[in-house]
C-alpha positions in Angstrom: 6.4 10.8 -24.8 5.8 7.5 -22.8 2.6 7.4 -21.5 1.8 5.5 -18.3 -1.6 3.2 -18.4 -4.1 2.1 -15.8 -6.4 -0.7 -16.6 -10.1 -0.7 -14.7 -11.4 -3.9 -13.6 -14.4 -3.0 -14.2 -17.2 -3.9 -17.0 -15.6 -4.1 -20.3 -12.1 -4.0 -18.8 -11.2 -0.2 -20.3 -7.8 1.0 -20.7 -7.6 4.4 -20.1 -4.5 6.8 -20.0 -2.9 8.8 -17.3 -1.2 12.0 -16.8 1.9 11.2 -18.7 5.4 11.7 -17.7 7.5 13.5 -20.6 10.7 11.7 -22.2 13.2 13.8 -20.3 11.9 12.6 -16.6 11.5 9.2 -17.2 12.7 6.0 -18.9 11.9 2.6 -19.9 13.8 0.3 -17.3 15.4 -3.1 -18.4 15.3 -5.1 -15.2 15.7 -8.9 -15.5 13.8 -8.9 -12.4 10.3 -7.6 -13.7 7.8 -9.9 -15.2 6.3 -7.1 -17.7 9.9 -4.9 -19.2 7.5 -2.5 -21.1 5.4 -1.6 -18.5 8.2 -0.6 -16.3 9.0 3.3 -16.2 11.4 4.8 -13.7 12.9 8.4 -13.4 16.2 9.6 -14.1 17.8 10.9 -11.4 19.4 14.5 -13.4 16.6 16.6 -11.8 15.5 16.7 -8.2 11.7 17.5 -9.0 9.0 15.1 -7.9 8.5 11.6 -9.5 5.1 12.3 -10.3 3.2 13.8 -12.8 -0.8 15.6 -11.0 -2.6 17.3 -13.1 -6.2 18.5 -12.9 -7.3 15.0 -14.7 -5.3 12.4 -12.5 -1.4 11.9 -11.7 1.0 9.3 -12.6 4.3 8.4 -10.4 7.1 6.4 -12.4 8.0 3.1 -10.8 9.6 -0.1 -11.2 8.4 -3.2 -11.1 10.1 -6.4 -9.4 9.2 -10.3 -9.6 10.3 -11.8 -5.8 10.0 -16.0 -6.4 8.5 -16.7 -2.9 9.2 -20.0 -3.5 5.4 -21.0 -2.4 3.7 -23.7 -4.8 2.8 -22.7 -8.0 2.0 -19.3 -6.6 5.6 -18.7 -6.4 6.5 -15.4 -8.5 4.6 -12.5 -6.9 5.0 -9.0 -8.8 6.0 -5.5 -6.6 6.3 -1.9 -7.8 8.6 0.3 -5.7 10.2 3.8 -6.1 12.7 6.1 -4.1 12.6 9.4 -3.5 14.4 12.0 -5.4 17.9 12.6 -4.2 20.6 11.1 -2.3 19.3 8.3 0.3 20.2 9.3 4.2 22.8 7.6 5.8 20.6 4.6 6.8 18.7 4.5 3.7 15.1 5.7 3.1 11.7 5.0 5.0 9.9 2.9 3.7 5.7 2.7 3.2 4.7 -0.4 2.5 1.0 0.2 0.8 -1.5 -2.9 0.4 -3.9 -3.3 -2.6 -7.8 -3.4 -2.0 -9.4 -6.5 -3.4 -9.6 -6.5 -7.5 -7.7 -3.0 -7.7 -4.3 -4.3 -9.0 -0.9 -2.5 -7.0 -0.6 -0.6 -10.2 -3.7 1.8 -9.1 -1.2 3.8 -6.7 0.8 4.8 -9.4 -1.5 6.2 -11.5 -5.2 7.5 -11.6 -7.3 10.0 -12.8 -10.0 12.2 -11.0 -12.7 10.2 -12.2 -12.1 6.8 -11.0 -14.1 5.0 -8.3 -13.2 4.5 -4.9 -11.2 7.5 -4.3 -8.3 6.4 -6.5 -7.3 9.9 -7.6 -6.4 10.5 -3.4 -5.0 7.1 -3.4 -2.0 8.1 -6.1 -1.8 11.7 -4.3 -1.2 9.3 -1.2 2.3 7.8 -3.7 2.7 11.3 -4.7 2.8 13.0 -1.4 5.5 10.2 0.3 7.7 9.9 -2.1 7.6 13.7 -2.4 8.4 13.6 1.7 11.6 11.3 1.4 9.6 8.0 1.8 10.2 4.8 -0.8 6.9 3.7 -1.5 6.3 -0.3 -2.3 3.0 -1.5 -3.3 3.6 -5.6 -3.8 0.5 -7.1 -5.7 -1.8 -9.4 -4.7 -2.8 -13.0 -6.3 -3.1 -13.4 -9.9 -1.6 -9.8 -10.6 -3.4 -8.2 -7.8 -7.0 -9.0 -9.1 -7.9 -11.1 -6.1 -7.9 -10.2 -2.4 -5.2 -10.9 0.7 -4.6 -13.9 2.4 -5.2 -12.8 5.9 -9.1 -12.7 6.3 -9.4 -15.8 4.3 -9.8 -19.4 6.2 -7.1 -21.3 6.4 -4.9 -18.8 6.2 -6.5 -16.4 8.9 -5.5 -18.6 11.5 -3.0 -20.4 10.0 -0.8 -17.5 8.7 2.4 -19.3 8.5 1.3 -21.6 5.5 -0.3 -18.9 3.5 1.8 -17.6 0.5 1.1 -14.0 1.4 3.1 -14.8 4.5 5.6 -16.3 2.1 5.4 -12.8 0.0 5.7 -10.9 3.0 9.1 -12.9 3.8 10.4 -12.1 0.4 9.4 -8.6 1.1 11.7 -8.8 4.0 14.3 -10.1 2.6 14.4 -8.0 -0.3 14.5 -4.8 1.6 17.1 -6.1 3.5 19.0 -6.8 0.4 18.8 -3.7 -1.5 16.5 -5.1 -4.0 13.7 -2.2 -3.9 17.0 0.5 -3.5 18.7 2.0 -0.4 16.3 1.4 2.1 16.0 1.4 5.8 14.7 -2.0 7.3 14.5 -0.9 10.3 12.1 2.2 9.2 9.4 0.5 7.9 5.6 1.7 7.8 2.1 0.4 6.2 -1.4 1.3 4.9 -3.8 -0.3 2.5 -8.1 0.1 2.0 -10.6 -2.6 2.5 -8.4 -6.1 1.9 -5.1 -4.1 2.0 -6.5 -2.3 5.5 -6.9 -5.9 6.8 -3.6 -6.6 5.6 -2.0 -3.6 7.4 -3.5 -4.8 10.5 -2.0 -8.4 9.9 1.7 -6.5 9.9 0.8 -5.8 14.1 -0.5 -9.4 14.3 2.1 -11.1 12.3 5.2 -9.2 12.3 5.8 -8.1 15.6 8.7 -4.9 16.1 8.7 -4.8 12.3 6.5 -1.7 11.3 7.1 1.5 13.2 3.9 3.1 12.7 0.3 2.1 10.5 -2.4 4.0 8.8 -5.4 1.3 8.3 -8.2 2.8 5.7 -11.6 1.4 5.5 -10.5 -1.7 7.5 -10.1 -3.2 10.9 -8.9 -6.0 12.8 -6.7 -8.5 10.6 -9.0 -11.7 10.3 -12.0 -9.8 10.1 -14.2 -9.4 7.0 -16.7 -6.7 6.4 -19.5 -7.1 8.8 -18.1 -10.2 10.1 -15.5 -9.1 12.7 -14.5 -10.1 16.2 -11.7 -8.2 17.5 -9.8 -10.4 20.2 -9.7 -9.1 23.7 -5.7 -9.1 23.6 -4.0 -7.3 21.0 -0.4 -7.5 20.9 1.5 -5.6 23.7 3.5 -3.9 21.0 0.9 -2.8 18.4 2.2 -0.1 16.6 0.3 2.9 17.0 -2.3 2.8 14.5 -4.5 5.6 12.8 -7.8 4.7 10.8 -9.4 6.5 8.4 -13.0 5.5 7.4 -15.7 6.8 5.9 -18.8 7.0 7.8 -21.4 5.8 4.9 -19.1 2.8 4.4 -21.4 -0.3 3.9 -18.8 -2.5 2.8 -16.9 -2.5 6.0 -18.8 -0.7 8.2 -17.3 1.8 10.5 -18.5 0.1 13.6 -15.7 -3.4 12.7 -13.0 -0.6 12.9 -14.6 1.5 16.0 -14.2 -1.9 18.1 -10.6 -2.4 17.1 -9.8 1.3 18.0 -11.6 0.6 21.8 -9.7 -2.6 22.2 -6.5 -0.6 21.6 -7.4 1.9 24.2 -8.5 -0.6 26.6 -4.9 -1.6 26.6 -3.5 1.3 26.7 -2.0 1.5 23.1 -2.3 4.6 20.7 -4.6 5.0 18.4 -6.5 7.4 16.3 -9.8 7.7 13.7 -10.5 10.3 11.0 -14.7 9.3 10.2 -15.5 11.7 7.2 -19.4 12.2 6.6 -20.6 11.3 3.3 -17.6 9.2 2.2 -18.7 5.5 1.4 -16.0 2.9 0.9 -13.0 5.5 -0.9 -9.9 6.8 -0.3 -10.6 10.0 1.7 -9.9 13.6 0.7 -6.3 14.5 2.4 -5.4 10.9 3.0 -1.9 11.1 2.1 -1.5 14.2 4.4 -2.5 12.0 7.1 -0.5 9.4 6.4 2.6 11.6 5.9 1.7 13.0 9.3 1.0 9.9 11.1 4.3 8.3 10.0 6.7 11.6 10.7 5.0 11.3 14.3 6.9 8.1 14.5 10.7 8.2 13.5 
């Protein structure tokens, strides 16, 4: 039995395990591409079941892991985990959910978790769970230094000065990548985004940045691309086509507090674009209870 692992940054650095998944649904993939071999687990594809393992202690979805060289400076090779659904692709390959990191939180915290963890990960890996299980490939690329850092886009230069950042450079690769076949049969022109807290600022950077791109994006305990916890100013023009947008937030949030994200949501009424917030009482800065329901929802609103 090959267990999968999820390491906590947090103090003393503890390794703890996962549900596993058994021998006979998963296997150790040898991909030239990866940076870590060992660490890389992906399904067979002899039974139609779900990739993930959920128990009542956590779950754990089997995944590959890819090295893109973004060809950016010494930050060049940049690490992404991806998995396809179960099955035979449709004709123009599968959807595609492209879901950002929070700071420190490495990519690898989507693919497993376990009911205990902080921030809401167990919901975070039911949010893997649940889109894979609806016919979406999930990709969850890492951020600097193995994803224990933050994203590019609320960070001066780079904020306003997005085309010389390497996350822009990532995102390129991304691109490309998809395009190519790298992550599996995909559908480039089916593509849809989410992250929390750094990773919610870097969904809102795919509507900035990436115009026509991203059909649809679910931004959690985030707002406006270049903003930064309290400190946000949401521009008075937002980009005519903004993809419609649902936030999810929790209302005791004092990280990023739900007010940043309730001034995005007006300036995308004001012009006229749609957009939606789920506000749960009690909830602080987490992953909310359900949140892959709404993101399956919000992103089979938008074919």
């Amino acid at each position: 039995m090959r267990r999968l692992l999820l390491l906590l940054p947090l103090a003393g650095c503890v390794v703890i395990p996962a549900p596993s998944v058994e021998e006979d649904d998963a296997q150790v993939v040898d991909d030239d591409d990866a940076a870590d071999d060992d660490d890389v687990v992906a399904d067979d594809d002899d039974d139609l079941g779900s990739r993930c393992a959920i128990d009542d202690l956590g779950v754990a979805c089997a995944h590959e892991t890819t090295t893109l060289d973004t060809g950016w400076s010494s930050l060049s090779l940049r690490e992404v985990h991806h998995q396809t659904p179960r099955g035979e692709a449709p004709p123009d390959g599968w959807p595609v959910a492209v879901l950002f990191q929070g700071s420190i939180f490495s990519a690898e915290t989507f693919w497993a978790a376990l009911n205990t963890d902080a921030f809401g990960y167990m919901n975070q890996g039911l949010v893997v769970a649940t889109l894979l299980d609806a016919g979406y490939a999930v990709v969850t690329p890492e951020a600097h230094l193995e994803g224990f850092t933050a994203w590019d886009t609320n960070i001066p230069p780079w904020s306003t000065n997005w085309d010389t950042s390497a996350d822009h450079a990532f995102m390129t690769a991304i691109f490309g990548a998809i395009e190519g076949g790298t992550f599996g049969d995909l559908d480039p022109d089916r593509l849809y985004a989410s992250g929390i807290s750094s990773g919610g600022y870097m969904t809102s950077r795919m509507a900035l940045s990436y115009p026509g791109r991203f059909r649809a994006l679910v931004v959690h305990s985030g707002s406006w691309a270049t903003c930064a916890g309290a400190v946000c100013t949401v521009p008075r023009s937002l980009p005519r086509d903004h993809p419609p947008v649902l936030f999810l937030h929790g209302e005791d949030d004092d990280v990023v507090p739900p007010e940043t994200m309730e001034s995005y949501l007006e300036r995308l009424h004001d012009r006229g674009l749609e957009a939606d917030a789920v506000v749960v009482p009690g909830v602080r800065h987490a992953w909310i209870d359900g949140a892959g329901d709404r993101l399956l929802a919000h992103f089979d609103a938008h074919p």
